[in-house]
C-alpha positions as CSV (number, residue, x, y, z in Angstrom):
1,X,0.0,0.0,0.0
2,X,1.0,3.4,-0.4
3,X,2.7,4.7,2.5
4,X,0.8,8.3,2.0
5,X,-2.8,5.7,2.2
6,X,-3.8,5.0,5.3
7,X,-7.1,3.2,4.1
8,X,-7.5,-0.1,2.4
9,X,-8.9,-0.1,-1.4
10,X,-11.1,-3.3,-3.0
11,X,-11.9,-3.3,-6.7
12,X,-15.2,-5.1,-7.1
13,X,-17.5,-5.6,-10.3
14,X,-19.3,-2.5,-11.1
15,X,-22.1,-4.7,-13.0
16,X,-22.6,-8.1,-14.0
17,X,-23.0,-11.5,-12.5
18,X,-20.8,-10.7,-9.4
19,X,-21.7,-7.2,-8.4
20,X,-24.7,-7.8,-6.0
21,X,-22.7,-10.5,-4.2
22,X,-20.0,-9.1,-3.8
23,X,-21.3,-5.5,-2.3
24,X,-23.6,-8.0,-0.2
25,X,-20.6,-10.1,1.1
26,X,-19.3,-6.7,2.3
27,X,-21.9,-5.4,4.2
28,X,-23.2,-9.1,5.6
29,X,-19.3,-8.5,7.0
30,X,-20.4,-5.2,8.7
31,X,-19.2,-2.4,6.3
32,X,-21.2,0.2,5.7
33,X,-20.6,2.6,2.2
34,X,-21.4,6.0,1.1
35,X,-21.3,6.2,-2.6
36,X,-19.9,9.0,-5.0
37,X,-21.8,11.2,-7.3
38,X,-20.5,9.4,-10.2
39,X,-21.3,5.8,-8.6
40,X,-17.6,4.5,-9.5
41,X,-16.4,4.9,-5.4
42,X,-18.0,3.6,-2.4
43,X,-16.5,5.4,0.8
44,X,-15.8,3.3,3.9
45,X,-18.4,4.6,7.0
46,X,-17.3,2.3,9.6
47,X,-13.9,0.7,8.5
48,X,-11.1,2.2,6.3
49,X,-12.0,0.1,3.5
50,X,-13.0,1.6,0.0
51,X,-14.4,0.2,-2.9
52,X,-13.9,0.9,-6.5
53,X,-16.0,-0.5,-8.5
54,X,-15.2,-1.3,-12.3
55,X,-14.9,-3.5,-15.2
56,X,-14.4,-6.9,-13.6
57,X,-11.3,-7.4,-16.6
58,X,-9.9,-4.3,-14.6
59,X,-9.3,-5.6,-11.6
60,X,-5.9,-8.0,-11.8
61,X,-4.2,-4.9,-13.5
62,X,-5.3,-2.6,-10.7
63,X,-4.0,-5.0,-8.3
64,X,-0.8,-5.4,-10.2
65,X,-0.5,-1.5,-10.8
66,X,-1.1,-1.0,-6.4
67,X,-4.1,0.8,-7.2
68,X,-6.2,-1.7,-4.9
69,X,-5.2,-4.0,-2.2
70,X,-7.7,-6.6,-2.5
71,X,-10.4,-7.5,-5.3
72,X,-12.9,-9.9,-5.7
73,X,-13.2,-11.1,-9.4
74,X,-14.0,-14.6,-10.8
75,X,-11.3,-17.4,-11.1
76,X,-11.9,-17.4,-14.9
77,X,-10.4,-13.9,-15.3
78,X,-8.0,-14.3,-12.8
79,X,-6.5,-17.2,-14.3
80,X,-6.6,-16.1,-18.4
81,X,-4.8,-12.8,-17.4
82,X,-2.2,-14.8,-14.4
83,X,-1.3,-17.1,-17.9
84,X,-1.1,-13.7,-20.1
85,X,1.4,-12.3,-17.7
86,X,3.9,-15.0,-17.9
87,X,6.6,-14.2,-15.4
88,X,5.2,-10.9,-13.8
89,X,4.5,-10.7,-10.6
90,X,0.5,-11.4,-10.4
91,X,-2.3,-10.8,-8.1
92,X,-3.1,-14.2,-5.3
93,X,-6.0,-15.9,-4.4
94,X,-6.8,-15.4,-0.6
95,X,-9.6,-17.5,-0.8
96,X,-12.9,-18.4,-2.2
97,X,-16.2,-17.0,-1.9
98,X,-18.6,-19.4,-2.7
99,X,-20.7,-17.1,-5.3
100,X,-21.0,-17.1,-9.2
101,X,-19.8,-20.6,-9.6
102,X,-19.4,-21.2,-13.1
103,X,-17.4,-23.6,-15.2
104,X,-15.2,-22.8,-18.8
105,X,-16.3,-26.0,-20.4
106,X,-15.6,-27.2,-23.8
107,X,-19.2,-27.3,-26.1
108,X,-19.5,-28.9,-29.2
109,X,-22.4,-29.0,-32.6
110,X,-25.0,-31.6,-31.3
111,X,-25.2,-34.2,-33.8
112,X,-22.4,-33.3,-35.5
113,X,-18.5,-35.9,-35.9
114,X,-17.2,-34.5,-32.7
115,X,-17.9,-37.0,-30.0
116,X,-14.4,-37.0,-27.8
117,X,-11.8,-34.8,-26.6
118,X,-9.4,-36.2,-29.6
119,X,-11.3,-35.2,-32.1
120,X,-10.3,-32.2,-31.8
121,X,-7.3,-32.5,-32.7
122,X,-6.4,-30.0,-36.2
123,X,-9.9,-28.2,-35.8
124,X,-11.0,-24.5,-34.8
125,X,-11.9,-24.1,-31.3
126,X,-13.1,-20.4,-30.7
127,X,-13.3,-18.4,-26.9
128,X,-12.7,-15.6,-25.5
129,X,-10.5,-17.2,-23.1
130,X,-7.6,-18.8,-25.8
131,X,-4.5,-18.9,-22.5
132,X,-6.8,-21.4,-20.5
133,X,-8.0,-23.0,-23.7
134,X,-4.3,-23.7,-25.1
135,X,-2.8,-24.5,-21.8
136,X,-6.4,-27.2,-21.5
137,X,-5.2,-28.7,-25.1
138,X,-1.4,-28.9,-24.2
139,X,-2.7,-30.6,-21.1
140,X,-4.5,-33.3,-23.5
141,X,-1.7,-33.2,-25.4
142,X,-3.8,-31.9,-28.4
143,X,-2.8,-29.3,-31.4
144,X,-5.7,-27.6,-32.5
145,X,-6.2,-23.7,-33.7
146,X,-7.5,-21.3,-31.3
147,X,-9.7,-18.9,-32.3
148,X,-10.1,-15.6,-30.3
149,X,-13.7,-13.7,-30.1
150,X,-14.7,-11.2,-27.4
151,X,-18.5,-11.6,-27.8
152,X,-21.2,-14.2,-29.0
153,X,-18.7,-16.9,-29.1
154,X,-22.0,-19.7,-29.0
155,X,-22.5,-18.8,-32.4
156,X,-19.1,-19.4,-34.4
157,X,-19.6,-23.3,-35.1
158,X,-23.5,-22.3,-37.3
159,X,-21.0,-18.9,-38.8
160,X,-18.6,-21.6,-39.8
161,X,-15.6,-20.3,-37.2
162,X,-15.1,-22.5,-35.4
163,X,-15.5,-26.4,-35.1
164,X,-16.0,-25.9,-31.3
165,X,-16.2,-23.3,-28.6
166,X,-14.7,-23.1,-25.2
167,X,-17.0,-20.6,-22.8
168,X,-18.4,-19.6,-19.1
169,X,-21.2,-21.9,-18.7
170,X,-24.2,-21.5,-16.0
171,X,-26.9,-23.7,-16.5
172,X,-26.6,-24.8,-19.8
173,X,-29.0,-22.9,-21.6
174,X,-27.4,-20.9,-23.5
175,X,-25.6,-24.0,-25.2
176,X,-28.8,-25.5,-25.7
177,X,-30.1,-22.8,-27.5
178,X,-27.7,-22.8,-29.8
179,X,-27.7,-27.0,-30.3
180,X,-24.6,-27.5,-28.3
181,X,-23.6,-29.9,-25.6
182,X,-20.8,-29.7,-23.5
183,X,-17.6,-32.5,-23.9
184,X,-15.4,-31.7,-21.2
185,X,-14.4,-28.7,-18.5
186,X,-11.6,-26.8,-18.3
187,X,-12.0,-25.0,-15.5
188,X,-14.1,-24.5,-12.7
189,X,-15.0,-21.5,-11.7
190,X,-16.2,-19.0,-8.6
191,X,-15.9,-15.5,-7.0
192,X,-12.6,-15.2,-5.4
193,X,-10.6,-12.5,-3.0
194,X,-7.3,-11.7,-4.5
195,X,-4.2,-9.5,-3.1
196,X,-2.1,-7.4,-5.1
197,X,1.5,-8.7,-5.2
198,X,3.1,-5.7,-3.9
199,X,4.8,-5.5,-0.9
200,X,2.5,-3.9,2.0
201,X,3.6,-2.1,5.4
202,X,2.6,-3.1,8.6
203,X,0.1,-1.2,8.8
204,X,-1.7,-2.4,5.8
205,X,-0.9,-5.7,6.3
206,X,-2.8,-5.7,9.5
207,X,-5.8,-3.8,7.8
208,X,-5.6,-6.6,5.2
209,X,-5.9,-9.6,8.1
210,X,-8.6,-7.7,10.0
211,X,-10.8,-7.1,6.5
212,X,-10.0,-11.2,5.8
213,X,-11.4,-12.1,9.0
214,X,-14.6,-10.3,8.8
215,X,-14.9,-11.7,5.1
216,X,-14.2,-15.0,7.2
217,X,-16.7,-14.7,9.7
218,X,-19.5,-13.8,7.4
219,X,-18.9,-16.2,5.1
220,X,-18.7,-19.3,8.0
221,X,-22.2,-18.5,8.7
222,X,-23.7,-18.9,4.9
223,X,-25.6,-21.8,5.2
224,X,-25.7,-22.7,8.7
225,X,-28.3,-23.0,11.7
226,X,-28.8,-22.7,15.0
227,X,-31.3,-25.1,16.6
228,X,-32.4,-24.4,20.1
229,X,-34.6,-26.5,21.8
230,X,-35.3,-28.8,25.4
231,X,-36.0,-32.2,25.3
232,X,-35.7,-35.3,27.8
233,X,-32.4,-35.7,29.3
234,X,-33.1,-39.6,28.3
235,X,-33.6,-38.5,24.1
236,X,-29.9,-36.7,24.2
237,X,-28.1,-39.9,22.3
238,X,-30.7,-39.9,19.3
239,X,-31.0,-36.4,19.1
240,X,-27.6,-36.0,18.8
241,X,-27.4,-39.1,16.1
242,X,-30.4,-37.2,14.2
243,X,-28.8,-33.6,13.8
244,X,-26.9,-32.9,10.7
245,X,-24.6,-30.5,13.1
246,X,-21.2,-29.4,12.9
247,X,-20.2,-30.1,15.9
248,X,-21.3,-31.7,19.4
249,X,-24.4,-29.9,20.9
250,X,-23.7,-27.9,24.2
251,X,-25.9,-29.3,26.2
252,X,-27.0,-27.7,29.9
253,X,-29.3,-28.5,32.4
254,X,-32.4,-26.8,33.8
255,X,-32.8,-25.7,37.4
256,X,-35.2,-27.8,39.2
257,X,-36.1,-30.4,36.1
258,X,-32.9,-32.6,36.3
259,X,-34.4,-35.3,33.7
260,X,-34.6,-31.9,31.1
261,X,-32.2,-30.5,29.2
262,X,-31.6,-27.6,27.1
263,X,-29.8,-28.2,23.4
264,X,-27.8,-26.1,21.0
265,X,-26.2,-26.9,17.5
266,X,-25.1,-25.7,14.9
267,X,-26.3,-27.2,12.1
268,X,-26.2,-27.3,7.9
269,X,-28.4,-26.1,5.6
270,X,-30.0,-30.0,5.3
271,X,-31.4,-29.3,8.8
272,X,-34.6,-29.5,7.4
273,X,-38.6,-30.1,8.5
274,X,-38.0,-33.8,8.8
275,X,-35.6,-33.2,11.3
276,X,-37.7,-30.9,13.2
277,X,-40.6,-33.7,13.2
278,X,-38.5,-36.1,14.2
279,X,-37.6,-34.3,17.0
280,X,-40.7,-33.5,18.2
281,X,-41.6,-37.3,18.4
282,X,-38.2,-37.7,20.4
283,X,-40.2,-34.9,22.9
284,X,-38.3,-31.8,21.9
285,X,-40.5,-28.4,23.1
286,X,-39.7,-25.5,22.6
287,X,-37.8,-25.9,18.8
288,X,-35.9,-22.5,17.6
289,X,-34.5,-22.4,14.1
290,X,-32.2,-19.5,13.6
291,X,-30.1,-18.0,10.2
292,X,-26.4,-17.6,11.6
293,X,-25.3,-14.0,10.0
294,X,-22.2,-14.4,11.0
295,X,-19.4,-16.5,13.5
296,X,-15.9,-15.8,14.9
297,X,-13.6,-18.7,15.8
């Protein structure tokens, strides 16, 4: 970081598929934002942490550059522009934030002579992604031509550009649209935290591990429960064998009924209405289901 900055800069989608999540992964860690006129800069309230938001293609090279600290962007970019740079230093994943899962997958005519990965071999494979494409065929120890397009790239095998296509897929519908099936992945993709590679002070490098653990913490409570409940003292064992929790229950006792109990877990998201019947048949009272925003370890 800057020596002259004494705050901590993120670069985060401005629009697309990773925007929303990512502004709401901030704030579900506790960061509250007041935005500029021009709707490019989100001012840290609460925490020195800024947020510029911009072309999601943008944000390795600011990284690199030191104009951020941190960025979230999706593995896919990350990765094509880390295999562009060759030996400069690059920009490195913190972690994974478990939004915008995609996959680069290889898609193919339906129908059509292409039925395996060697087939390709000597034919036109078109993407907007041709550094994780080529280092994919050397990998299967294929030659084939790499064609590059920045846009519509579904559409080059019915233009005649291309025998195959390697893009972001979602659901699938977009392939299946255009009579294409997938034949293999290349890469699997997500929303990830990355670091610039520069060196930071002390200072920042605290900022940096205190803004990691609130992403941390928020993230550790996606998907989980708390159950609170009483019960039996005599149901504990099958409870306990029942809940899909994390850990053991804490389990206390209740003044003045010593064959009750009181039970907490923390449970996954398959805790579910079954469970909670179950429960009740195992003479649970009292059942509380709660949304965990957040947990510190």
């Amino acid at each position: 970081m800057n020596e002259t900055r004494e705050r901590l800069r993120i670069a985060v989608q401005k629009s697309g598929r990773l925007s929303q999540d990512s502004l709401g992964l901030l704030r579900r860690a506790g960061l509250a934002f007041r935005e500029s006129r021009d709707k490019l800069f989100l001012y840290g309230e609460n925490m020195p942490v800024d947020v510029l938001l911009v072309r999601d293609d943008d944000i390795p090279g600011l990284l690199v550059e030191g104009s951020c600290e941190l960025g979230i962007v999706g593995r896919n970019v990350l990765d094509e522009q880390r295999l562009a740079a060759g030996d400069t230093p690059f920009p490195a994943e913190l972690r994974a934030l478990g939004f915008g899962q995609c996959r680069l997958a290889l898609a193919v005519p339906d129908g059509g002579p292409i039925d395996k990965i060697a087939d390709l071999a000597g034919l036109r494979i078109a993407t907007s992604y041709p550094e994780l494409t080529a280092r994919w065929l050397r990998e299967q120890g294929i030659e084939a031509d790499v064609v590059v397009l920045n846009g519509s790239v579904e559409i080059a095998p019915r233009l005649g550009k291309a025998h195959a296509i390697c893009d972001l897929v979602s659901s699938g519908a977009t392939l299946a649209a255009n009579q294409l099936h997938e034949l293999d992945t290349v890469l699997r993709s997500e929303a990830v935290l990355v670091a610039s590679p520069r060196t930071q002070g002390a200072a920042a490098t605290a900022l940096i591990e205190r803004f990691c653990a609130r992403i941390g913490a928020a993230l550790s409570g996606d998907g989980v429960r708390l159950l609170m409940l009483q019960a039996p003292r005599s149901a504990l064992a099958a409870i306990t064998r029942l809940l899909p929790a994390r850990e053991e229950p804490s389990v206390l006792g209740l003044d003045g009924r010593p064959d009750d109990i009181a039970v907490q877990a923390l449970c996954d998201a398959k805790l579910d209405w079954q469970h909670l019947e179950e429960l009740k048949r195992l003479g649970a009272r009292g059942l509380m289901v709660l949304n965990v925003e957040r947990m510190l370890a």
